[in-house]
C-alpha positions in Angstrom: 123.2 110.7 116.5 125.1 113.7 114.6 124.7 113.8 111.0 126.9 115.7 108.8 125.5 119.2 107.4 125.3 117.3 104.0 122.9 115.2 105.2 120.7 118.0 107.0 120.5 120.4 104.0 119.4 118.0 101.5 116.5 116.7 104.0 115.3 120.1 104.3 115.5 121.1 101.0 114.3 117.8 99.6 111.2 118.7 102.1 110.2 121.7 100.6 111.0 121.0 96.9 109.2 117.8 96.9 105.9 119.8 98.6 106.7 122.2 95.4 106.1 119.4 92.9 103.9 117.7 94.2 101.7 120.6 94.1 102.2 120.0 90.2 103.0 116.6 89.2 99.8 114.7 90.4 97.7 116.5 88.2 99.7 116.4 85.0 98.2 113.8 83.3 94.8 115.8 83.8 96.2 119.2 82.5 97.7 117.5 79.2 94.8 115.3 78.5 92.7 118.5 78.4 95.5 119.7 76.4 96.2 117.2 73.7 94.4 114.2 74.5 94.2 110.9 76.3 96.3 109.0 73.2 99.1 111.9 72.9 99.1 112.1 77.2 99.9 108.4 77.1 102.9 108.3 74.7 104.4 111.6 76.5 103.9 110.2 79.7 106.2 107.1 78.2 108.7 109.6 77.0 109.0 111.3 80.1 109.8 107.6 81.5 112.4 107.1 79.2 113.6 110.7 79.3 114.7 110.0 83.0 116.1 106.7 82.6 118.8 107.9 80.3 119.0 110.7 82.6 119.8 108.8 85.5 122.2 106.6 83.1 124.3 109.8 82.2 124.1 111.4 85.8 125.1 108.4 87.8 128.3 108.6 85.4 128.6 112.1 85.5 128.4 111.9 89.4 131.6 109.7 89.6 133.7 111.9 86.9 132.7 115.4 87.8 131.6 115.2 91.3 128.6 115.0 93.4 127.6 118.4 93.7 128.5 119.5 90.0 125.8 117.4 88.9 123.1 118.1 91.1 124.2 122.2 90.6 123.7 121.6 86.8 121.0 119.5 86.6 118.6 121.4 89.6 119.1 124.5 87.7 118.5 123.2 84.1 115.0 121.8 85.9 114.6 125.5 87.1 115.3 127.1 83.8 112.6 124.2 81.7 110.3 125.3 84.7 110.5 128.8 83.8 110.0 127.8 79.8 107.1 125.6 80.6 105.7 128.5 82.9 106.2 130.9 79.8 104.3 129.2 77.3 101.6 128.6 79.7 101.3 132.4 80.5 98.1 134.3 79.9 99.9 135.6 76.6 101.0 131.8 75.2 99.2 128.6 75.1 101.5 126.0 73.3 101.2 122.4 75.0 102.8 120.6 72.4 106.2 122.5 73.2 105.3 122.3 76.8 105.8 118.7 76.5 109.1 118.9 74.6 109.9 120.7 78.2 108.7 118.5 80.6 110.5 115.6 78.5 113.8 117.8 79.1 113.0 118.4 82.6 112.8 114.7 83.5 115.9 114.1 82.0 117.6 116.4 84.3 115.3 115.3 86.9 116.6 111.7 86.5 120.0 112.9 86.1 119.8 114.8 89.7 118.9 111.7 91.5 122.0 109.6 91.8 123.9 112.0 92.3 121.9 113.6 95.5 121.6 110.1 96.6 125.3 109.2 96.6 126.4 112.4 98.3 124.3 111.1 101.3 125.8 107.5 101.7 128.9 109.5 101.3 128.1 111.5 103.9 126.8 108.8 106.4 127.9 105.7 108.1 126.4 102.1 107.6 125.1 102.4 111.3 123.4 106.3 110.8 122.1 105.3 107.5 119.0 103.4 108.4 117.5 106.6 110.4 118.2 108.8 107.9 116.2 106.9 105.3 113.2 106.7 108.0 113.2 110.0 108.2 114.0 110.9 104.4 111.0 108.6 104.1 108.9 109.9 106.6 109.4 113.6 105.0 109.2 112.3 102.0 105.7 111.3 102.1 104.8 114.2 104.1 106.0 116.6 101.3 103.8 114.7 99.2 100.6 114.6 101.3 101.2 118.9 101.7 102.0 119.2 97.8 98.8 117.5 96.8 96.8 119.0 98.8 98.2 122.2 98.0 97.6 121.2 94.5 94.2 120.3 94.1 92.7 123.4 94.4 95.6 126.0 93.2 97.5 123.9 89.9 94.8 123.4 87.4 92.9 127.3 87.8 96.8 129.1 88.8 99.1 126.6 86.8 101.2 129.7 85.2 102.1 130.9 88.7 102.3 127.6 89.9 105.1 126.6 87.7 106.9 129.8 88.4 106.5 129.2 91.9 108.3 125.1 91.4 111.1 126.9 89.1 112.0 129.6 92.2 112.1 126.6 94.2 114.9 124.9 92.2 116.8 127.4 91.8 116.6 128.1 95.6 117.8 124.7 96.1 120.2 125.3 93.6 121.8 128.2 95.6 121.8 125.8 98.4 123.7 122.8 96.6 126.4 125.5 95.1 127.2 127.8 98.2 126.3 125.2 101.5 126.9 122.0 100.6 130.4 120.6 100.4 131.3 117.9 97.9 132.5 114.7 99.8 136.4 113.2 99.1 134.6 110.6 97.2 132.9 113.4 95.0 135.9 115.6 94.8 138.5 113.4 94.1 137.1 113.3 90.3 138.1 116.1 88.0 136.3 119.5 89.4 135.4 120.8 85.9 134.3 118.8 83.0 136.6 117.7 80.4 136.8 117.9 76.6 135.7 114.6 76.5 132.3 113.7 76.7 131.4 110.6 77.9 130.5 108.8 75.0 127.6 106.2 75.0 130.0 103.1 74.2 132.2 103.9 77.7 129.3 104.8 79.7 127.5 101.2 78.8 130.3 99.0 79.4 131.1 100.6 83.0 126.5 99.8 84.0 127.7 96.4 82.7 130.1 95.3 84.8 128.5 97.2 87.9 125.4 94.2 86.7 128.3 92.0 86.7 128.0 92.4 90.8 125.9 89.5 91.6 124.7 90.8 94.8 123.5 94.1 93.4 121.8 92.5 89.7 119.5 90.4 92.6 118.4 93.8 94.6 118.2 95.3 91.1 115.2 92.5 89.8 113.7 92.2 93.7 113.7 96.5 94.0 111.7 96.5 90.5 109.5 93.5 91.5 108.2 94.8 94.8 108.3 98.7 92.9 105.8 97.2 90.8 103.4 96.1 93.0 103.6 99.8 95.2 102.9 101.4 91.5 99.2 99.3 91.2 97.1 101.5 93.6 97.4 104.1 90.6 97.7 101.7 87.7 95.6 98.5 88.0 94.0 98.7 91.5 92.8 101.9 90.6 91.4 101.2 87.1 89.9 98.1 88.9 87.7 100.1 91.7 87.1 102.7 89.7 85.5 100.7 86.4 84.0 97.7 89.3 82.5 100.4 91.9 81.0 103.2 89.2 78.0 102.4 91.6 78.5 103.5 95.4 79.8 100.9 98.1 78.6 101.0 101.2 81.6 101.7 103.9 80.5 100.7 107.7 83.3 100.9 110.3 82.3 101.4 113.7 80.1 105.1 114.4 80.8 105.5 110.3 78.4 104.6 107.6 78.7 105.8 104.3 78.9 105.4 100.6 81.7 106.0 98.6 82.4 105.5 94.8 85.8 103.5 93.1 86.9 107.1 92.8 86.9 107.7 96.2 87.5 104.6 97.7 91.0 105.2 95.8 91.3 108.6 97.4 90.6 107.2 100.6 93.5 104.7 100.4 95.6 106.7 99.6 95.7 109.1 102.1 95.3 106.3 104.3 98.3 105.5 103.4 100.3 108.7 103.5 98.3 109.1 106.9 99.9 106.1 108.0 103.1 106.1 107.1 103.6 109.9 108.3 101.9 109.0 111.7 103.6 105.4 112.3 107.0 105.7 110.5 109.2 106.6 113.9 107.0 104.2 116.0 107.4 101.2 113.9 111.2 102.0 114.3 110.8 101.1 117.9 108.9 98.2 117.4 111.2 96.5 114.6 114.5 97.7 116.9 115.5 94.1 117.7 114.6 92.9 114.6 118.1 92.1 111.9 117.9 93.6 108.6 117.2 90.2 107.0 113.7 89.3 109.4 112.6 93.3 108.9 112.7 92.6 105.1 110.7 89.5 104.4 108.4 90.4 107.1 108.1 93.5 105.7 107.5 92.7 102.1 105.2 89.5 103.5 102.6 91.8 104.9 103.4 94.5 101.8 102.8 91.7 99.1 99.6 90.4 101.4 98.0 93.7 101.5 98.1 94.3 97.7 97.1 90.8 97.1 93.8 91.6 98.8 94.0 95.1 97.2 93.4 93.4 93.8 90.5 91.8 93.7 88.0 92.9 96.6 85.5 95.2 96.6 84.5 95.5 100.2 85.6 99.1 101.3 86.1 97.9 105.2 88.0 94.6 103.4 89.9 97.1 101.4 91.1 99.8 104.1 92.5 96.9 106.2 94.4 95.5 103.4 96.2 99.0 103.0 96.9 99.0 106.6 99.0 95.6 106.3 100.2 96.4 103.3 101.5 100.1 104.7 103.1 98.4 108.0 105.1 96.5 105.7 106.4 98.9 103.6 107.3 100.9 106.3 109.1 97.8 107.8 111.2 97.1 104.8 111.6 100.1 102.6 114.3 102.3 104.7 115.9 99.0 105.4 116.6 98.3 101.7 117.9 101.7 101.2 120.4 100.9 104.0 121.1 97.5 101.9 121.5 99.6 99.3 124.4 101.9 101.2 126.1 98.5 101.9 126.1 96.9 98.4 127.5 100.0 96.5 130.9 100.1 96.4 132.7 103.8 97.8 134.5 104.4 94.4 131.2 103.5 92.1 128.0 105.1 93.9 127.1 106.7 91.4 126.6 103.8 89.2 124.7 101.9 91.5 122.5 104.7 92.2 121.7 105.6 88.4 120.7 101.6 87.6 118.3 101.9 90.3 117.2 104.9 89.7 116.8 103.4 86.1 114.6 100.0 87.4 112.7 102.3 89.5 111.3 104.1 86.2 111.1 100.1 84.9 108.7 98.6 87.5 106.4 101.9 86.7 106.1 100.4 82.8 105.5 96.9 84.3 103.0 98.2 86.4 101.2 100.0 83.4 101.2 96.8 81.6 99.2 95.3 84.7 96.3 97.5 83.4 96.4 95.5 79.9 96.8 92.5 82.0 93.8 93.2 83.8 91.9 92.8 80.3 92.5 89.3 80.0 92.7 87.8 83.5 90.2 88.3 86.2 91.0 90.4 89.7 92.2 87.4 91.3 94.6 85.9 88.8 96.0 89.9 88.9 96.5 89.2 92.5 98.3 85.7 92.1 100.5 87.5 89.8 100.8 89.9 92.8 101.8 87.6 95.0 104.2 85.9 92.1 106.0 89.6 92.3 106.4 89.5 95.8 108.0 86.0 96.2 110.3 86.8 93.9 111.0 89.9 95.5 111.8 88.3 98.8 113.5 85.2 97.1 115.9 87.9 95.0 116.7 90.3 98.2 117.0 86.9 100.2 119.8 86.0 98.1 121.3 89.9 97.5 121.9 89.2 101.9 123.3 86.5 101.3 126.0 87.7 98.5 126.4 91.4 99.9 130.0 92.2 100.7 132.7 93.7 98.5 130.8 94.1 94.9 133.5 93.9 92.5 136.6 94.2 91.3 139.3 97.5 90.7 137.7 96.6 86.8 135.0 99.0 87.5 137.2 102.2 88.5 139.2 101.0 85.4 136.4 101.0 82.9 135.2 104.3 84.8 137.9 106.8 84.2 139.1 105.6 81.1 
């Protein structure tokens, strides 16, 4: 299978800039509740949430009336330039977190901005037959970048986080030289205006054209069914992880075959989740084999089946052997499903509106992490096993929603859409 340069590039790239910030962002929430506190770390961590949601908003539109590659040029190097500010008042001269979390607000608006538009340029640069593989293997990098990045990160961020931001703002503006001077903007990129015009997209135009891409029936159900089963990935560091590491402050005793030891909620949690990445970074191109007969419609409710089982069990056990097999189902099933909905995905969105489509779910895959924080407040009231019933409530409906996106999929909507977007 050839794939078009396009394609390549951002793979690579995406590679090595993910390993950047991963080095950083897992440890955030540490470095600014050292900073200013648990109470002002949880209202910025909303804000950054919010920050990229109307990011992605403005850069899906942007993405269909400036181009592909105009978008991801200006927003990679505004993250480059906010990573250099952030690295400045973290230097051994300043020490201003406040301000540096003004920054990383503004960074995750560009951030979120970035993302539709990098997305669209690669269905516009792949087939509905290629795309499948290249989201196996976007995955599979993917979560190789981040097992490297944290890694990385956990012993060089929080003693060398000055250089360390330096080093994630050299990186985007690496990949920005790449973007400008190696990737070519696609006919469905280009065809838009190459430079912006006078006028700005106000808020009023760029609402009406996300409501009548929601007005395509087939996407609106993959919207709700992507947040549903996005919700239930997001509880091994939301409720799962509160859960073991509150439930098991004492050790558990973990006894699997020649290995016996103790571990603590703490680590269990670090077990699973590199058992996870582990998994997914080992098994991804075998399970492609396995599944190869399989039609896109058995691979996804298998796939989110054994997903939603694994997490069910996830919830509300204790036993460390109980728990490691549960992430094992639960891992073959999202490696089952998850590159075939992006290949859904490709399919649903229509050629002239990409952008759109991949801003709203960019946008309800920062909503399923706010549902999945209100699981922890959940978790007060209910016990582990009605968290897991809602778990499994998630997953129906996730399967019962993509079920019926299969069933409508085929030309989204009208010429309305193109109307609404370049008026």
């Amino acid at each position: 299978m050839t794939l078009h340069p396009n394609v390549k590039w951002r793979l690579f790239v995406g590679f090595v800039t993910t390993t950047a910030t991963m080095v950083v962002s897992p440890y955030l929430v540490i470095f600014f509740v050292g900073k200013i506190g648990s109470v002002s770390t949880g209202i910025l961590y909303m804000l950054t949430i919010l920050s990229a949601m109307v990011g992605s908003a403005v850069g899906g539109h942007l993405s269909e009336t400036w181009g592909r590659k105009r978008v991801m040029t200006l927003s990679e190097a505004m993250m480059g330039v906010t990573m250099f500010a952030i690295a400045s008042v973290n230097s051994p001269w300043l020490d201003l977190p406040y301000l540096t979390a003004g920054l990383f607000v503004l960074n995750m608006f560009f951030n979120g901005s970035f993302q539709p538009a990098t997305m669209t340029l690669i269905l516009d640069c792949s087939t509905p037959t290629s795309r499948e593989m290249i989201f196996r293997v976007n995955y599979w990098a993917n979560n190789l970048a981040i097992a490297i990045g944290s890694l990385i990160g956990g012993y060089v961020f929080i003693p060398h986080h000055f250089a360390t931001f330096l080093v994630v703002g050299t990186m985007a503006f690496g990949s920005v030289a790449v973007t400008a001077f190696v990737l070519t903007d696609t006919p469905e990129g280009s065809r838009r205006p190459q430079r912006p015009t006078s006028r700005a997209p106000g808020l009023g135009r760029i609402f009406r054209v996300y409501v009548y891409a929601l007005r395509d029936k087939a996407f609106a159900f993959f919207l709700v069914g992507s947040v549903a089963i996005a919700a239930i990935q997001n509880q091994l560091t939301n409720y799962i992880g509160v859960h073991l590491t509150t439930r098991l402050s004492h050790t558990a005793r973990l006894s699997m075959s020649l290995i016996h030891a103790r571990v603590s909620g703490a680590q269990l949690l670090g077990l699973l989740k590199s058992e996870n990445t582990l998994l997914v970074v080992v098994f991804a191109l075998v399970v492609v084999r396995l599944m190869k007969r399989m039609n896109e419609r058995m691979k996804i409710f298998l796939g989110t089946a054994l997903f939603t089982l694994g997490f069910f069990l996830l919830t509300f056990s204790l036993d460390p052997g109980v728990l490691l097999l549960a992430m094992l189902v639960a891992t073959f099933g999202e490696l089952v499903y998850a590159p075939v909905l992006q290949s859904v995905l490709g399919h649903i969105a229509p050629e002239d509106a990409r952008g759109i489509y991949m801003a709203l779910y960019q946008v309800a895959a920062y909503a399923s992490e706010i549902i999945a924080g209100a699981f922890i407040i959940l978790g007060r009231f209910l016990t582990p096993f009605a968290v897991g019933l809602c778990i499994l409530t998630l997953g129906i409906l996730a399967s019962g929603f993509f079920g019926m996106t299969l069933r409508l999929k085929g030309p989204p909507i009208d010429d309305t859409l193109q109307k609404v977007t370049h008026a």
